[in-house]
C-alpha positions as CSV (number, residue, x, y, z in Angstrom):
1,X,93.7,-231.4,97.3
2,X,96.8,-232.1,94.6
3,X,99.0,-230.2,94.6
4,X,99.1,-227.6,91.4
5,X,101.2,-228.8,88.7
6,X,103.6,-226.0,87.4
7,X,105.9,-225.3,84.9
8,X,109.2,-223.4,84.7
9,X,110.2,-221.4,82.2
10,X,114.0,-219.9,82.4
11,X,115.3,-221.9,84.9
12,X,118.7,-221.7,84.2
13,X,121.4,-224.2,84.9
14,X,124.4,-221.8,84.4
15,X,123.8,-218.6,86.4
16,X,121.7,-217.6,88.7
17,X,118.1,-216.1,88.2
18,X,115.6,-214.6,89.7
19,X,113.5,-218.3,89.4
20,X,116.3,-219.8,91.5
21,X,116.4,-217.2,94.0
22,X,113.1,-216.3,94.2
23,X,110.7,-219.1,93.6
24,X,112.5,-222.3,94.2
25,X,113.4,-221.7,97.7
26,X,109.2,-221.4,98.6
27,X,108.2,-224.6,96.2
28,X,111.1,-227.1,97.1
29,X,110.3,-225.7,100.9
30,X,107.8,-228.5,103.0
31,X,105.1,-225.9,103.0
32,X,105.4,-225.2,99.3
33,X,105.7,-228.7,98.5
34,X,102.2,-229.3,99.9
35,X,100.5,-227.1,97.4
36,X,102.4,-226.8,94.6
37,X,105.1,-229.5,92.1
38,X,107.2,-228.9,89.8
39,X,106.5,-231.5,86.8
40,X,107.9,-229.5,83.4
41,X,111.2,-227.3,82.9
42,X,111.3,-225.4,79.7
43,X,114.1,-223.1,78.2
44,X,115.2,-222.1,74.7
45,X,116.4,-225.7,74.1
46,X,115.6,-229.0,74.9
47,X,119.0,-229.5,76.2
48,X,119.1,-226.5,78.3
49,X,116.1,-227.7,80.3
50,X,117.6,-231.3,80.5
51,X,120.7,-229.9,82.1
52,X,118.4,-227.7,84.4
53,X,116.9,-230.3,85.8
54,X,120.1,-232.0,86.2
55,X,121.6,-229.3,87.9
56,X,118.7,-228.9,90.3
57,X,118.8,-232.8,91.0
58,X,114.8,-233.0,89.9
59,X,113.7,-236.0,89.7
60,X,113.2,-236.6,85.1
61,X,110.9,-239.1,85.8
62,X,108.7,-236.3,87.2
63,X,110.1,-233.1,85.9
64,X,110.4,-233.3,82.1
65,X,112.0,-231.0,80.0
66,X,110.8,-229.1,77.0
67,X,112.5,-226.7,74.6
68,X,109.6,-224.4,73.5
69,X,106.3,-223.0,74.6
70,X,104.8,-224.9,72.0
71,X,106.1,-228.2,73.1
72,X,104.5,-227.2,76.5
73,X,101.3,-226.4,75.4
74,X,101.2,-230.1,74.3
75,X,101.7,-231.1,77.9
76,X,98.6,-233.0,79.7
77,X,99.6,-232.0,83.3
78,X,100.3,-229.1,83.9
79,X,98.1,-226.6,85.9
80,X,100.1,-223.1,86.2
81,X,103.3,-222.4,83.8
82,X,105.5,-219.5,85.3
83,X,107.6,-217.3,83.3
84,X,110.4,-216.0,85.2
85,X,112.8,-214.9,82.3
86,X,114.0,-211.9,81.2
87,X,111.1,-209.6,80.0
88,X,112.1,-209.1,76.1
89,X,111.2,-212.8,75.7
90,X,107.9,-212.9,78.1
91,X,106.0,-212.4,75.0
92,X,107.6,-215.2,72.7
93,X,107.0,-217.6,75.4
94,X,103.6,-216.6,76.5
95,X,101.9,-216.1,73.3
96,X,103.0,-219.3,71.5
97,X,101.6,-221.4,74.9
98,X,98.3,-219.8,74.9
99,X,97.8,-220.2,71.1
100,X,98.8,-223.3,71.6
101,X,96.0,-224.2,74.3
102,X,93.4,-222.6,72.7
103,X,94.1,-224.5,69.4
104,X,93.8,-227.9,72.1
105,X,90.9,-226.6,74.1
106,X,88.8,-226.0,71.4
107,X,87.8,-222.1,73.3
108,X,87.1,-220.9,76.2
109,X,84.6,-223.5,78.0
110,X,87.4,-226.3,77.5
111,X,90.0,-224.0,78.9
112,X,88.3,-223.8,81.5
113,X,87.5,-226.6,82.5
114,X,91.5,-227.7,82.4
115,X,92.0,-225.3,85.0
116,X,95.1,-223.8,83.7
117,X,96.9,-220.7,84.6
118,X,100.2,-218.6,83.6
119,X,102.1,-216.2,86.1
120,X,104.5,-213.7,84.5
121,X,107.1,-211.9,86.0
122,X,106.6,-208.3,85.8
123,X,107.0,-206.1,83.1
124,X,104.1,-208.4,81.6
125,X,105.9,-208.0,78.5
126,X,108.1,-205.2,76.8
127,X,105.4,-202.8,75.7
128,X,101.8,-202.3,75.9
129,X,100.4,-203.5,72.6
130,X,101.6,-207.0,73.3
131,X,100.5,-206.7,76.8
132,X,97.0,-206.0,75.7
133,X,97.7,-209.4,73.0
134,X,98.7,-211.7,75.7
135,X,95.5,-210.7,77.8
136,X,93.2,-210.6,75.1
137,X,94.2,-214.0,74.5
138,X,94.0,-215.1,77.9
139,X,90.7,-214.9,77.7
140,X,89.9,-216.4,74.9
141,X,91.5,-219.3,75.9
142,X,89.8,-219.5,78.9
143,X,93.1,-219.5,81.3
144,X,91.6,-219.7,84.8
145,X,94.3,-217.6,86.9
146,X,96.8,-215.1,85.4
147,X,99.2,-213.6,87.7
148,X,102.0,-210.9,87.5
149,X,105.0,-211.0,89.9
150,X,104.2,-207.5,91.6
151,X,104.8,-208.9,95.0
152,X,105.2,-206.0,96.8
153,X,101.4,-206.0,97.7
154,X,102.0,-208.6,99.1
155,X,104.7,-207.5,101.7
156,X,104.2,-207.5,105.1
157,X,104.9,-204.0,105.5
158,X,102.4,-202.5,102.7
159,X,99.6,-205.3,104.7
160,X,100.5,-203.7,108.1
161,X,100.5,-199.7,106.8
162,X,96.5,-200.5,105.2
163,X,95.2,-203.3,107.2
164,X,96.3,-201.9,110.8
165,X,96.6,-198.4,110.0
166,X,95.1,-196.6,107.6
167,X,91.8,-199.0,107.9
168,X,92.1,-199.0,111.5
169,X,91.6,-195.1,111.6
170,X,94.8,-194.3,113.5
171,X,95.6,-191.2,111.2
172,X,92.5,-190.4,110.4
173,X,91.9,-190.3,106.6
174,X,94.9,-189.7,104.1
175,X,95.1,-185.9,102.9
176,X,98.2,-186.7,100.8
177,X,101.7,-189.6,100.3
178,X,104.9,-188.9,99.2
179,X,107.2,-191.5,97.9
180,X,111.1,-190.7,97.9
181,X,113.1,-193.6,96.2
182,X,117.5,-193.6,95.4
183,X,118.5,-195.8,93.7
184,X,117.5,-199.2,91.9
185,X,121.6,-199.1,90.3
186,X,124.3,-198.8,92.9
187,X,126.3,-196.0,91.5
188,X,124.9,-193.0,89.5
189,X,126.4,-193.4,86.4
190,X,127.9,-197.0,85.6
191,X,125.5,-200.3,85.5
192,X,126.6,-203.4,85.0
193,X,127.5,-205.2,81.7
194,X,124.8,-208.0,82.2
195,X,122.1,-205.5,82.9
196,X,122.8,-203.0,79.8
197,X,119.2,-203.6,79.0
198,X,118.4,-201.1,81.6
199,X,119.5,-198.7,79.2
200,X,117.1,-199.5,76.4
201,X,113.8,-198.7,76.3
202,X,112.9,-201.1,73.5
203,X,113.6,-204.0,75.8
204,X,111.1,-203.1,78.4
205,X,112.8,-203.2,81.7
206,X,114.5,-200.3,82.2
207,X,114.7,-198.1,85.7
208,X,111.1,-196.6,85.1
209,X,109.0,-199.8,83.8
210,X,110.8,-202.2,86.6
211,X,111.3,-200.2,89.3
212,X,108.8,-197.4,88.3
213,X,105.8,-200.4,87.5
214,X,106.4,-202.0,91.2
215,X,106.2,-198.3,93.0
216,X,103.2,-197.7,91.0
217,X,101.4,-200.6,91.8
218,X,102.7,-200.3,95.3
219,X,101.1,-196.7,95.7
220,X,97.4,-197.9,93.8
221,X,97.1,-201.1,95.9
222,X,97.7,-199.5,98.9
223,X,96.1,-196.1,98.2
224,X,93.3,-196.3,95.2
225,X,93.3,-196.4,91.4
226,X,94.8,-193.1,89.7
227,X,92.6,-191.5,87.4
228,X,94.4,-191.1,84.1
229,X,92.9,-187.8,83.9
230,X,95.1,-186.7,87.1
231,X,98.5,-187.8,86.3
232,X,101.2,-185.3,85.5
233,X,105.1,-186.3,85.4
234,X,108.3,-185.3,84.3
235,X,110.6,-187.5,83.5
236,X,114.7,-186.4,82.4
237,X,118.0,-188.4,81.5
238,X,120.7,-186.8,83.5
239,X,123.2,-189.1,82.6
240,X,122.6,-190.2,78.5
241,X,126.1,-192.0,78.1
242,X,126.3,-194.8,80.5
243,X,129.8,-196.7,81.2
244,X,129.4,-200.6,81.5
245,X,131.4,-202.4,83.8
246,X,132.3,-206.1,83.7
247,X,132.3,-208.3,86.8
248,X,135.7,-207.1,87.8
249,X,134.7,-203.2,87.9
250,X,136.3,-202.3,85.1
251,X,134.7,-199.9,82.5
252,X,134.5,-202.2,79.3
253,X,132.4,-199.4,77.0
254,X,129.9,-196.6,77.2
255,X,126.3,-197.0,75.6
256,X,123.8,-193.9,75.3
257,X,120.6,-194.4,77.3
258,X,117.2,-193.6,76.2
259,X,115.6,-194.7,79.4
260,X,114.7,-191.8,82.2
261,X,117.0,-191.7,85.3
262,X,115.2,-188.9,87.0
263,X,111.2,-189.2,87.6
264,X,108.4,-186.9,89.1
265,X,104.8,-187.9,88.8
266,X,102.3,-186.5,90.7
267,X,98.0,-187.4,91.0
268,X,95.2,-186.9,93.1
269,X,94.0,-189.9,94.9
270,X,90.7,-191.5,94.6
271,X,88.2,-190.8,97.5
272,X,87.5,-194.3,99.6
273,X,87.1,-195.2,103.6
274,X,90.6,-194.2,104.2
275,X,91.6,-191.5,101.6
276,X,90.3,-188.2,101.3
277,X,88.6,-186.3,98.3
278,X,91.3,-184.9,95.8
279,X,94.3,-186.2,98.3
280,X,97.6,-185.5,96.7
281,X,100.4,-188.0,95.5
282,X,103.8,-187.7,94.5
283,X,107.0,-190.1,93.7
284,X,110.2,-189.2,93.0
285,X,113.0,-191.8,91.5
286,X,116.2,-191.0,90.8
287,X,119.0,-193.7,89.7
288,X,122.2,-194.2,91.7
289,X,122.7,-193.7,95.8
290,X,120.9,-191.3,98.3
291,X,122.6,-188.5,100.0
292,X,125.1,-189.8,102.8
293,X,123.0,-190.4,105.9
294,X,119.7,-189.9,104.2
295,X,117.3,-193.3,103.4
296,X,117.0,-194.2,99.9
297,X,113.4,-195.3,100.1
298,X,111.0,-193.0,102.6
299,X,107.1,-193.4,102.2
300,X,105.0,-191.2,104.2
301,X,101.3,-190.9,104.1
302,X,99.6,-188.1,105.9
303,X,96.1,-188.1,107.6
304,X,93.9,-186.0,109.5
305,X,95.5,-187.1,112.9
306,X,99.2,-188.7,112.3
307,X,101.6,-189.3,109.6
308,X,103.0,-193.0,108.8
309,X,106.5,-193.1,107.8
310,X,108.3,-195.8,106.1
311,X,111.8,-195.7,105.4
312,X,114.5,-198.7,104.4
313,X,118.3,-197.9,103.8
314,X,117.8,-200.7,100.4
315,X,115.8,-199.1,97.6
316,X,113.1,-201.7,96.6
317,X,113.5,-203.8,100.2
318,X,109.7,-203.8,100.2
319,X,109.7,-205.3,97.0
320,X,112.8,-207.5,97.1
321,X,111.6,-208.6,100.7
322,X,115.5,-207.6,101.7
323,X,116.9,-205.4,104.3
324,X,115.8,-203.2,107.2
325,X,111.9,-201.7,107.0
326,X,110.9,-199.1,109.6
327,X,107.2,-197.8,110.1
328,X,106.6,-195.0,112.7
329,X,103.6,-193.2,113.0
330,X,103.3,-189.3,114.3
331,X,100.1,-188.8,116.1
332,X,99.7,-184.7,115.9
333,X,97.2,-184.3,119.2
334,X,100.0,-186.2,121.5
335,X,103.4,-185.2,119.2
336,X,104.4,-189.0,120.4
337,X,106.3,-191.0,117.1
338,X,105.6,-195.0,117.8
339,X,107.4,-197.5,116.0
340,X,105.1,-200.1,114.4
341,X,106.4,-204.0,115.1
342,X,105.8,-205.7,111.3
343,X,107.2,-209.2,110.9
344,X,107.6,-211.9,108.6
345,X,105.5,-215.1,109.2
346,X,107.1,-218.2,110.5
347,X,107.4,-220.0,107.0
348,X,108.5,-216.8,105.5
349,X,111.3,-216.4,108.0
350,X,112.5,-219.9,106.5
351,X,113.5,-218.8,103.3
352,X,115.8,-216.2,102.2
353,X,114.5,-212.6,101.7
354,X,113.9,-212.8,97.6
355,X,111.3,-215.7,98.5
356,X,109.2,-214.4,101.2
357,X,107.0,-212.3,98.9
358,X,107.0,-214.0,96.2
359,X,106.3,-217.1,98.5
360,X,103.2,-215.4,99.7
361,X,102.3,-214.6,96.2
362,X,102.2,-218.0,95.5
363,X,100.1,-218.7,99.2
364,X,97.4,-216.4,97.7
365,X,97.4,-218.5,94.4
366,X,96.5,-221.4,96.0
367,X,94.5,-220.0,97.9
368,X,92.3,-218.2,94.8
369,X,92.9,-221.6,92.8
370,X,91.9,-223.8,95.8
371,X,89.4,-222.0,97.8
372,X,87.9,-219.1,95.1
373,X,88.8,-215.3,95.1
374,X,87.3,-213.6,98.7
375,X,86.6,-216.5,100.4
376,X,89.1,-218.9,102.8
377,X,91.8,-217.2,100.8
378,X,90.6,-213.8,102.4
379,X,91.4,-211.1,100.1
380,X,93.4,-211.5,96.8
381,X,97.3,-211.3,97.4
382,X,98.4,-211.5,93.7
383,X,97.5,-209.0,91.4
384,X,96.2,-210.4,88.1
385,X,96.9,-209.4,84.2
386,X,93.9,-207.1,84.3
387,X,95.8,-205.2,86.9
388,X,99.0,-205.2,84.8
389,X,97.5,-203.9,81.5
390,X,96.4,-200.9,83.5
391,X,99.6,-200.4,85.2
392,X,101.0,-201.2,82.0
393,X,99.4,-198.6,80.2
394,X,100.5,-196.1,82.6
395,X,103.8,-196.6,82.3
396,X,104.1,-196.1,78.7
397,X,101.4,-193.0,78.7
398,X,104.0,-191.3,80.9
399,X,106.9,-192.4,79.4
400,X,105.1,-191.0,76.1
401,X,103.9,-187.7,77.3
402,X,107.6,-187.0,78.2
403,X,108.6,-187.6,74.7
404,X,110.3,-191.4,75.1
């Protein structure tokens, strides 16, 4: 088969980005290269993406540059467009494209039938009524994949703590999981200049929808669906007036945060083949660094006969694909603690860290596009804007019943 034709929007030539680190190393990799091409760059201007794809030495006979969405929706061949910038413009760029294919595919059959998808970077967009736009829309138009860049799910570790051990019965059936996460910011109380948008709820990617969103969706694909009858959460600012630093360190001003620094929610989990009736949940985040000597990310999940433990000295190193991940198990009857072996497959180990989940994100993908959902593909390893709208509206619900 061709390989699918994709589209980049927010490749920058003049700083780094989470597209450069993150996706290009798995699609200019031979593997990636096979499945998928790059054929269209598109960023606020035309010349922007014409200095993109000069920076990235793509070939503009093949990679052609467009400077808006609507431009792109124009385009004839292209198969998946990927948004990978920042999320207060996810909507502007997403909506414009799809409106722009549904005015060219004449509904929903036609849009099928051009096989076209969109993967967005998560947050989905900045809040939830434009989330549930961009996916109502979606389906008018008939896109045939949407994707949202939760790729934690698709870690090695989450696949080895639910495909080995909690479906291979070695703890018995979950009675309850705790999730204890430090940090997401290096220090407690400064952030950086570039990422003041932390601080502002309106933007939409903040501590609790970033890093909150990925542990969420984390916890539910691993563990069940949450009832929205069975959440309960507190969420606090500890420290309102933020100092911003510039890239030397120094303090440059202070803003005033409306985003939560501290978070509790707790849940009951949904009875399955692995999880008890009425089994409890509970995350805590807090911004800044963990206690000297203590983890900042520790995951356990207790069952009838063991307990798995999970624990990484990097915050989001499941999600980020970077650093050191440890996963013992306690088995009560024998009071012996093993040390599960994980490990990256031999593509993955290829790339650096940032691209190895997100490189399997786009593995499962092709594999859905290619082969259909459940079938050579095996099961889904992307989580689709369905997924995202409900995770979505969690986030806010919380954020809302805590009065932000």
């Amino acid at each position: 088969m061709a390989p699918i034709r994709l589209a980049l929007v927010g490749l920058s030539s003049s700083s780094s980005s989470w597209l450069s680190l993150a996706h290009l190393p798995y699609l200019l990799s031979s593997r990636g290269q096979q499945k998928f091409q790059i054929v269209a760059l598109v960023n606020s201007s035309l010349s922007s993406a014409e200095a993109a794809i000069k920076n990235y030495n793509f070939d503009p006979t093949i990679v052609k540059a467009y400077g808006s969405p609507e431009e792109l929706a124009k385009a004839e061949d292209v198969d998946l467009v990927v948004v990978g910038t920042r999320v207060d413009v996810h909507y502007s760029n997403i909506k414009p494209l799809l409106e722009g294919w549904k005015a060219t595919s004449n509904g929903k059959a036609a849009g099928k039938e051009r096989e076209r998808g969109v993967y967005s970077e998560w947050p989905l967009a900045s809040n939830l009524a434009q989330v549930e736009e961009l996916i109502a829309l979606a389906k008018e138009t008939g896109v045939k994949k949407t994707v949202v860049g939760t790729q934690g799910w698709a870690s090695p570790v989450v696949q080895k703590v639910v495909g080995e051990l909690l479906r291979g019965g070695r703890i018995g059936k979950v009675l309850s999981s705790e999730l204890r996460l430090s940090g997401l910011t290096a220090e407690r109380e400064a952030v950086q200049e570039k990422t003041e948008y932390f601080t502002k709820r309106e933007v939409g990617g903040g501590f609790w929808s970033i890093g909150g969103g990925h542990l969420i969706d984390l916890l539910q694909s691993a563990l069940g669906e949450l009832s929205p009858t069975s959440i309960k959460s507190h969420f606090h600012i500890q420290r309102p007036l933020v100092p911003l630093k510039d890239s030397t360190g120094a303090i440059i001003r202070t803003v005033t945060s409306n985003v939560p620094d501290l978070v509790y929610v707790t849940s009951s989990l949904p009875s399955s083949d692995t999880v008890q009736q009425n089994a409890a949940l509970h995350l805590r985040m807090r911004r800044g660094p963990p206690f000297p000597g203590e983890p900042a990310f520790v995951w356990s999940i207790t069952g009838e006969k063991g307990e798995i433990r999970v624990t990484s000295p990097e915050s989001v190193a499941i999600i980020l694909g970077a650093g050191e991940v440890k996963v013992e198990v306690h088995y009560y009857q024998t009071d012996e603690v093993e040390e599960v072996e994980w490990k990256w497959e031999g593509w993955q180990e290829e790339l650096p860290a940032p691209a190895r989940n997100v490189g399997s994100v786009y593995e499962g993908v092709w594999e859905a596009w290619t082969h259909g959902e459940g079938k050579e593909g095996g099961e889904k390893r992307y989580n689709d804007w369905e997924v995202a709208g409900r995770r979505h509206e969690q986030v806010e619900r919380l954020l809302g019943d805590n009065g932000f």
